[in-house]
Each structure stands twice: as C-alpha cells, then as structure tokens.
LOTIMI-909056 format. One record per residue (C-alpha): x, y negated, z; residue in one letter. Coordinates in steps of 0.5 Angstrom, whole numbers, padded with zeros to 4 digits, always signed. Layout:
! LOTIMI-909056
XYZA...
***
This chain:
! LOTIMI-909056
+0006+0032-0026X+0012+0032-0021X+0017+0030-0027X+0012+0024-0028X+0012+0022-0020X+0020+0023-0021X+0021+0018-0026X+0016+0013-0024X+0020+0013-0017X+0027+0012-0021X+0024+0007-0025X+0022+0003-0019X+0028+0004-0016X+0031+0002-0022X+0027-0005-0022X+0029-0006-0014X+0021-0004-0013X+0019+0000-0007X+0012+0002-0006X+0007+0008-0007X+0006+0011-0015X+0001+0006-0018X+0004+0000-0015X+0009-0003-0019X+0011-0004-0027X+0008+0000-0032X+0005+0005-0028X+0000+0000-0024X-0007+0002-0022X-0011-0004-0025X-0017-0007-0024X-0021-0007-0030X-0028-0010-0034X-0034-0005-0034X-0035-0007-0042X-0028-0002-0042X-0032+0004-0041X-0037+0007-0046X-0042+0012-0041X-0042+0017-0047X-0035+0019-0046X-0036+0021-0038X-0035+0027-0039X-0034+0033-0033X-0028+0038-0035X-0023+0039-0029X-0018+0045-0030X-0015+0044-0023X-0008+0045-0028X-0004+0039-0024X-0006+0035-0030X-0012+0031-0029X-0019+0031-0031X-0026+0028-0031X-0028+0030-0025X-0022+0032-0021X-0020+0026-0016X-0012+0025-0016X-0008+0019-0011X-0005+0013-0013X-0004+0006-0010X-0011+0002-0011X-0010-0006-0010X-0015-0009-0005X-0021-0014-0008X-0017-0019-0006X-0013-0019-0011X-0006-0021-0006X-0001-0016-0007X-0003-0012-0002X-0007-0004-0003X-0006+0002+0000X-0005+0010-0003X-0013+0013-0004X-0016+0018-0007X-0020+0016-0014X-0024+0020-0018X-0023+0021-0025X-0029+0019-0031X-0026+0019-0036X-0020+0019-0040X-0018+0013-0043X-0011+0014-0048X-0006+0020-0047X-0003+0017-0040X-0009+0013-0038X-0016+0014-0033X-0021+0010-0032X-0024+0012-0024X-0027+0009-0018X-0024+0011-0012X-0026+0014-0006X-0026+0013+0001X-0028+0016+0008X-0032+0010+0011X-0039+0010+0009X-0040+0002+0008X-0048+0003+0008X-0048+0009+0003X-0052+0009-0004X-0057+0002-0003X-0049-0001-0003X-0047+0003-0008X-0043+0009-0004X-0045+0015-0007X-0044+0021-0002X-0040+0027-0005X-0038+0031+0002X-0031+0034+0005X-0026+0036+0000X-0019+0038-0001X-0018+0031-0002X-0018+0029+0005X-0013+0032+0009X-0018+0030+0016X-0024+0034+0012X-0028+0028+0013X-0035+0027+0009X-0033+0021+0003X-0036+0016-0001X-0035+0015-0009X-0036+0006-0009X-0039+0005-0016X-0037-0003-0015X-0029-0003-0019X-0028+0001-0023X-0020+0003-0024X-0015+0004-0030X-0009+0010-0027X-0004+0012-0031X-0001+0019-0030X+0006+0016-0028X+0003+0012-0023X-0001+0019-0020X+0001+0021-0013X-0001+0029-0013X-0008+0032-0016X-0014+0032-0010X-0019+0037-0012X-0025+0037-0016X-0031+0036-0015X-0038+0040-0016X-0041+0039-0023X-0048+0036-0018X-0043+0031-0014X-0040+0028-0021X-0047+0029-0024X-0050+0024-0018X-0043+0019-0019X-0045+0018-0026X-0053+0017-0024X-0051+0011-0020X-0047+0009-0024X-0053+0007-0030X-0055+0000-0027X-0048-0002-0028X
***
C-alpha cells in the first residue's frame, strides 16, 4: 500500500495539490448516495495484510457535510468493496454525538486511535474511498462490532 500512497503524493504534487490522501483529484474520498450500496454485499472479511478489507478501518481525507472544501484525515470503516480500487465506508470518530439514538454505533478503543479513545461509527454518510487515497490501515474491528454497524444500518 505504501506504493499507492506515493503515487497519489507525486500526482497531487504534479497537479500543484497539496493535502492529505483522499483530498484531491482521482483519489478524492466522496460522498455517496445510500442507493449505492446493496446490503447483501457487506460482508466481514479482514486480513490485516496492508490491504483493505470490509471490516477493517483504514485513514483518508473525509470532507465535512458542508460540502465547503474543507475535511479533515480520519479513520473510516470499511462495508464493502465497490470495484478493484473502491470502498464504500462510514467514517468514525471519537466524539460520541448522542450515541445510537443519533446514529453513533459505539465500537470501543482500537488500534485505529493513537490516544486509545472509545470511538463511535456515524451511520448518517456513507463514503466512496479509493485505495490511492488511503493513508495507512488502522485495525479491524471484532466480528460483533461490525455485526452491530451493519444492524444500525437496516433502517437507512
């Protein structure tokens, strides 16, 4: 992966775009309609191999629900793969936001966060990533945390 992570540095820097992976050009982490995804195709298949896989979280750039320009680099998790060099995810973060009534499924502290803080999955946007735009694989999470973000996600 850290070939893909050099390429999508030069081509930005080659377009005059600087920013995190994700960010910029072909490798920009979007904002995509929940008709995208088929529920039937989620499937739980890490393989902690420096690759990514449903179920793991991995880092890119994630623009804010503004949709200004402005985003910041997080964790995302990982439903599905969408082609050879897409993912569809949800990204996830350490501030609880009102928890599940809000749509903030708790997973507990991993390997994802540096500061060991308990994070939340946030099942309001759902995300396209590319693996060009990945900054580096977090961990993956257990069979029954994924299985509880997938469940939160049945009345979308």
């Amino acid at each position: 992966m850290a070939w893909r992570n050099w390429l999508a540095s030069v081509t930005r820097r080659e377009a005059g775009q600087t920013g995190a992976p994700g960010q910029f050009g072909p490798y920009a982490t979007q904002e995509v309609a929940w008709d995208t995804l088929d529920p039937t195709a989620i499937t739980y298949q890490p393989d902690l191999d420096g690759e990514p896989d449903p179920g793991e979280i991995v880092w890119t750039w994630v623009p804010y629900v503004e949709e200004d320009g402005r985003g910041k680099d997080r964790p995302v998790l990982i439903l599905v793969r969408e082609a050879p060099t897409t993912f569809l995810a949800l990204h996830v973060t350490s501030h609880e936001n009102g928890g599940e009534a809000n749509g903030f499924v708790p997973v507990g502290v991993g390997a994802w966060d540096a500061k060991g803080r308990p994070s939340w999955v946030s099942v309001h946007r759902l995300l396209r990533i590319h693996t060009g735009g990945m900054r580096r694989e977090g961990a993956a999470l257990s069979p029954e945390q994924f299985a509880r973000v997938v469940e939160a996600l049945r009345p979308i």
